[in-house]
C-alpha positions in Angstrom: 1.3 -2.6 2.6 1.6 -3.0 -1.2 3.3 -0.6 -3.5 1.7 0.7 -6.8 2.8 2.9 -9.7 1.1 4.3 -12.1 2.8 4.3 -15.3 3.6 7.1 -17.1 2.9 7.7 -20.7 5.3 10.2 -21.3 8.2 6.9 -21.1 7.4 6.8 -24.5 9.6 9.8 -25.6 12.7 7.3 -24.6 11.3 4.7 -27.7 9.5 1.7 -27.3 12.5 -0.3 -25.5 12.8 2.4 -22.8 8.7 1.7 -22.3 9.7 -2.1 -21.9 12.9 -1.2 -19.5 10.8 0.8 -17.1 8.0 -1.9 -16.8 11.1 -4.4 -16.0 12.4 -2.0 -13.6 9.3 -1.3 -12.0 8.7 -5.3 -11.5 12.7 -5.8 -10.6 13.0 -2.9 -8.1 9.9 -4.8 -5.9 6.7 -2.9 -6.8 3.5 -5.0 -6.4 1.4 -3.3 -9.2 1.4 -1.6 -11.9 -1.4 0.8 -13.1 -2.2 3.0 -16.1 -4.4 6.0 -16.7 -7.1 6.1 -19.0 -8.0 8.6 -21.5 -8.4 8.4 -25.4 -8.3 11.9 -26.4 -8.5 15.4 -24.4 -10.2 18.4 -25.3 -8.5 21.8 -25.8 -10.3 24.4 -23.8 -13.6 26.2 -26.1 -15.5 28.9 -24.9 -18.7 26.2 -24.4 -17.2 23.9 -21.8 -15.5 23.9 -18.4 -11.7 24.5 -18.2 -9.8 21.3 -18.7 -8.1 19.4 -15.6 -5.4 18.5 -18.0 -3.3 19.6 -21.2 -4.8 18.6 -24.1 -1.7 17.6 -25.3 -0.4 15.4 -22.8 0.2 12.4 -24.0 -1.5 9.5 -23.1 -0.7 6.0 -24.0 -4.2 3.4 -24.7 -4.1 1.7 -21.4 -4.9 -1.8 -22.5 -2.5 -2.3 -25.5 -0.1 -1.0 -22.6 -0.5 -3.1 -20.3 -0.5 -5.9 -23.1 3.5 -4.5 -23.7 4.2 -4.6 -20.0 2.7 -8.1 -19.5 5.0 -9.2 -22.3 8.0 -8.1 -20.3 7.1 -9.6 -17.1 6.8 -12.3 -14.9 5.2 -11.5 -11.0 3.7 -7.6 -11.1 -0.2 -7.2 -10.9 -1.2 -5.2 -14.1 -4.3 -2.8 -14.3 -5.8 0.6 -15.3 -6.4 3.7 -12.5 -9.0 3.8 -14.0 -10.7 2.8 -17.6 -13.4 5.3 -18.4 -15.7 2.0 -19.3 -19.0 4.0 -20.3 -17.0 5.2 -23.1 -16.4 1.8 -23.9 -18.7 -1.4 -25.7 -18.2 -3.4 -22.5 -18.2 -6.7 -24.1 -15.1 -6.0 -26.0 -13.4 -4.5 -22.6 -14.1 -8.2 -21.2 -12.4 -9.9 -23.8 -9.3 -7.4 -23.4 -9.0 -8.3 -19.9 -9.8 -11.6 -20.2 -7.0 -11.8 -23.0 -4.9 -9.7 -20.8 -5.4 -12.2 -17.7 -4.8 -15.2 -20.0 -1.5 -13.7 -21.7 -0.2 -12.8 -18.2 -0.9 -15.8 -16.4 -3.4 -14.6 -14.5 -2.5 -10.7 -13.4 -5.1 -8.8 -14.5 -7.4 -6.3 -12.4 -9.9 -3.9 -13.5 -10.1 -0.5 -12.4 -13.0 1.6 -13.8 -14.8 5.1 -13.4 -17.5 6.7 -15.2 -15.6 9.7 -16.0 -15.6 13.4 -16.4 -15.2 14.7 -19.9 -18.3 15.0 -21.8 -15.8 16.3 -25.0 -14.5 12.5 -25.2 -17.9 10.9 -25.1 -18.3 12.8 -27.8 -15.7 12.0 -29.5 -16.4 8.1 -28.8 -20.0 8.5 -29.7 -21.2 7.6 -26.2 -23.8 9.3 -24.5 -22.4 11.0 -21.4 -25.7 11.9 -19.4 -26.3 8.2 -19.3 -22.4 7.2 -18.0 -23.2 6.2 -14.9 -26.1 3.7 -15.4 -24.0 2.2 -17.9 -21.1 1.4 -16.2 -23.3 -0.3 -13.7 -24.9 -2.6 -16.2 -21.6 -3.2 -17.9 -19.9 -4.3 -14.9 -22.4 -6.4 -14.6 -22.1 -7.7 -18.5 -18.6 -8.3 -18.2 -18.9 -10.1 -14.8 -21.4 -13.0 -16.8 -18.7 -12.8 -20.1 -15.9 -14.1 -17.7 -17.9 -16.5 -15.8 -21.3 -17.8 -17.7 -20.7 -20.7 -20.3 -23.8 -19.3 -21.9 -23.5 -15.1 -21.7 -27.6 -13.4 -21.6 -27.3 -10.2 -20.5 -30.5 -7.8 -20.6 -30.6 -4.5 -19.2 -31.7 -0.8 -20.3 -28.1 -0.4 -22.6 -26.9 -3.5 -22.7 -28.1 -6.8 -24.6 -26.8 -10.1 -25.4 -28.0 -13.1 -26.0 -26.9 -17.0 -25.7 -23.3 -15.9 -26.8 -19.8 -18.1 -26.0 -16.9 -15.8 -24.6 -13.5 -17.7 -24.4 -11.3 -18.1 -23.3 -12.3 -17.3 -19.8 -9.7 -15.3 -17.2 -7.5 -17.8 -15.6 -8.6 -15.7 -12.2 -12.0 -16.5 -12.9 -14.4 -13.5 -12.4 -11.8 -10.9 -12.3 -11.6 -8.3 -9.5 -13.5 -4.7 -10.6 -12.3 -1.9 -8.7 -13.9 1.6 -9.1 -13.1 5.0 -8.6 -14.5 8.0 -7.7 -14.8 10.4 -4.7 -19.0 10.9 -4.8 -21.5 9.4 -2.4 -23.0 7.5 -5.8 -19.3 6.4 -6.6 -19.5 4.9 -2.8 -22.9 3.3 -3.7 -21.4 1.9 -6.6 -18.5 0.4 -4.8 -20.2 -0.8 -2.1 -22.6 -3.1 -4.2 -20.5 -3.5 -7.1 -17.2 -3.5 -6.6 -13.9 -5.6 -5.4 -12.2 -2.1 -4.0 -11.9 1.1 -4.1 -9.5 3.2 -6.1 -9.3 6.7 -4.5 -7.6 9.9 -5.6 -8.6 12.6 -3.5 -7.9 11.7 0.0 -7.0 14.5 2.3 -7.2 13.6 5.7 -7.8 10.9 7.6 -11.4 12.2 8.4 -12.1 12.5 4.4 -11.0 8.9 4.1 -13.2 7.3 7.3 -16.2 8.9 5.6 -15.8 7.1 2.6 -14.8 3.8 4.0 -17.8 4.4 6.2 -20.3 4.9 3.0 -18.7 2.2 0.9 -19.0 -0.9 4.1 -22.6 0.8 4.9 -23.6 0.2 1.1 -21.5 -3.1 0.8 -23.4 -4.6 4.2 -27.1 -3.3 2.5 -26.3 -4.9 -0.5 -25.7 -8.1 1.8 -22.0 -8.2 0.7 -19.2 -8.4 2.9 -17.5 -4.7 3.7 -14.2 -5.7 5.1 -13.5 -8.1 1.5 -13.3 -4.7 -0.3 -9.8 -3.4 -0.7 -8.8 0.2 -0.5 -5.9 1.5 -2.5 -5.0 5.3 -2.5 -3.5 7.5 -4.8 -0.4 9.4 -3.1 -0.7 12.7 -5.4 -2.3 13.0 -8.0 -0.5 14.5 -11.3 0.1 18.6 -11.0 -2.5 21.1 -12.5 -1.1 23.6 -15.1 0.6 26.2 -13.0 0.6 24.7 -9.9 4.2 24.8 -9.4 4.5 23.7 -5.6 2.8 20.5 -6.0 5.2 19.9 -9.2 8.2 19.6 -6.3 6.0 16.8 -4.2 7.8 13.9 -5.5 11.4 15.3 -4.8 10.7 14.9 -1.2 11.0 11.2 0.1 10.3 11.3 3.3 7.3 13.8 3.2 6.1 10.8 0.2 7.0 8.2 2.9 4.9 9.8 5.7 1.9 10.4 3.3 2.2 6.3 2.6 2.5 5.4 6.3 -0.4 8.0 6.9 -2.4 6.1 4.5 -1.8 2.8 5.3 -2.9 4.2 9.4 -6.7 5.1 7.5 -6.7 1.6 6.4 -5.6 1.6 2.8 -3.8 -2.0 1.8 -2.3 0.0 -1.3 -0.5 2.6 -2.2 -0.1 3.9 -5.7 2.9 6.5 -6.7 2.2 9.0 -9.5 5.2 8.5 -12.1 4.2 11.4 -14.3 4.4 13.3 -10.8 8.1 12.0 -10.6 8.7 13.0 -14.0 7.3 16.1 -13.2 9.2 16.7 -10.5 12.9 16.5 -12.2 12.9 12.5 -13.7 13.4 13.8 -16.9 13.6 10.4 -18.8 13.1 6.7 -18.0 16.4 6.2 -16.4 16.7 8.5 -13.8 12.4 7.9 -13.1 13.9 4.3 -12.4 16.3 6.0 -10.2 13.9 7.7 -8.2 11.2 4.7 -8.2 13.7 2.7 -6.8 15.2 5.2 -4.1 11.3 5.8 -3.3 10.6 2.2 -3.0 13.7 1.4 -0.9 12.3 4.6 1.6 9.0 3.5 1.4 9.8 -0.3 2.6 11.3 1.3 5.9 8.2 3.1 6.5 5.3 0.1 5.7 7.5 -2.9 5.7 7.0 -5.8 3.2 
C-alpha cells in the first residue's frame, strides 16, 4: 500500500527553508506522495451564509506554486493537490501549470480535483458557483486535449478554444485526473471521468463498498474499465473548531495504523496522512512533524508492508 501526506501549510511559520526541509523529509523518510489542499481564500462567518467548515484564518499556502517549491527539492515523490477546486479556475491555465509541473519534475505530477463547497470564494474568484459542476466536467475534458492534441479545439457550453498549440506537453502524457467528492454525482463523475478517487469521508467499510460500487457501475456504463481506477483515502481529515477529541487522533499510532490497515482491507491502494492533523495534535513545528511522520511511517510499514 502506498503512503501519502498531505502537506501542511502552516510549515510556513518555520520560513521558507523549513517548507523545503519538510518536503525533503517527507521524500527521505519513504513516503510515496505528497498532496496539498486547495483553497485561495476563506470566508469569515456573515449572518447570510452557512457556518464555515474552517477558520477563516487558517492559512493556506497556493497549491501549485507549492508543489513547484517541493518539486525543486526533490527527486522520487509523486506531487499533487487533494484536491484543486478547478471550477474556480480558467482550466487552460491549470493545464499548463501541471503540464509545467510534470515537465519541471520529470514527470511526477497528478491531478486531483473537486468542484467545491464555498460559494464566498467563487465569489471572490468571479466564478459562477451554481454552474461548478458542469464546468469541471468540461474542463477536465479541455485540459485532457491541451496535454495530448497537437492542435487543442475544445467546444462545450463554458469552455471554447480553437486551433491553439499547448507546449510543452507532460512528459506522462495525458496526466492522471483524480476527483473527489463523497455524492452519488461525484461517483458519476469519477466513474466516467476520472483516473481515481480521492475520498475523505470514509467511515466504514460498508460506506466505502457503496462508493466503489457506484464509481465501477458508472466506470463499466461509460464503457471504461472499473478496476484501472485507483482509490486513495484520507485517514482523518483536519479537526473542526472545537472538536477537541479528534484534535488527539494523530497522537495515537497504532489506532492510525489500524485505520490504514482497515483501509487498505476496503480496497484502497493509498493512504493519505493529514499533517495539519499532526500539527494539530502536538507537532508544533516542522521538526518534531518530521519526527512524528517518520515514527508514523516506520508503524505504518509494519502494518501494510512496502
Amino acid at each position: 500500500m502506498k503512503l501519502a501526506v498531505e502537506f501542511p501549510s502552516v510549515a510556513y511559520r518555520d520560513g521558507p527553508e523549513a517548507v523545503a526541509k519538510l518536503a525533503r523529509a517527507i521524500e527521505e523518510i519513504g513516503y510515496d506522495h505528497l498532496d496539498i489542499f486547495d483553497h485561495v481564500v476563506m470566508g469569515f462567518d456573515t449572518p447570510d451564509r452557512e457556518p464555515n467548515r474552517y477558520s477563516a484564518k487558517m492559512p493556506i499556502l497556493e497549491a501549485l506554486m507549492t508543489l513547484s517549491y517541493a518539486a525543486a527539492v526533490t527527486s522520487r515523490i509523486g506531487l499533487g493537490t487533494e484536491v484543486l477546486v478547478l471550477p474556480q479556475r480558467q482550466p487552460v491555465l491549470v493545464a499548463k501549470q501541471f503540464s509545467t509541473l510534470d515537465t519541471l519534475s520529470g514527470g511526477r505530477a497528478r491531478v486531483g480535483v473537486g468542484i467545491g463547497w464555498q460559494d464566498s470564494e467563487f465569489q471572490a474568484l468571479g466564478e459562477s458557483f451554481a454552474t461548478r459542476a458542469k464546468r469541471c466536467d468540461e474542463a477536465i475534458e479541455l485540459m485532457r486535449a491541451c496535454w495530448r492534441d497537437e492542435k487543442v479545439s475544445h467546444q462545450s457550453a463554458h469552455y471554447t478554444v480553437d486551433t491553439m498549440g499547448f507546449e510543452p506537453k507532460p512528459p506522462q502524457g495525458v496526466l492522471p485526473v483524480w476527483i473527489g467528492g463523497n455524492s452519488d454525482p461525484a461517483f458519476r463523475r469519477i466513474g466516467q471521468l476520472g483516473d481515481g478517487w480521492l475520498a475523505s469521508q470514509i467511515t466504514d467499510a460498508e460506506v466505502a463498498a457503496q462508493a466503489i460500487g457506484s464509481i465501477r457501475r458508472h466506470a463499466e456504463e461509460a464503457g471504461r474499465d472499473p478496476m484501472a481506477i485507483g482509490l486513495q483515502a484520507m485517514v482523518a481529515p483536519p479537526p473542526r473548531p472545537g472538536d477537541e477529541n479528534a484534535k488527539l487522533y494523530y497522537a495515537d499510532h497504532d489506532e492510525v495504523a489500524r485505520r490504514v490497515g482497515a483501509l487498505r482491507e476496503m480496497g484502497f491502494q493509498y493512504a493519505a496522512i493529514n499533517a495539519t492533523a499532526i500539527f494539530q495534535a502536538g507537532a508544533r513545528g516542522v521538526d518534531p512533524m518530521i519526527d512524528a511522520l517518520g515514527k508514523l511511517h516506520d508503524r505504518l510499514r509494519k502494518e501494510v508492508g512496502t
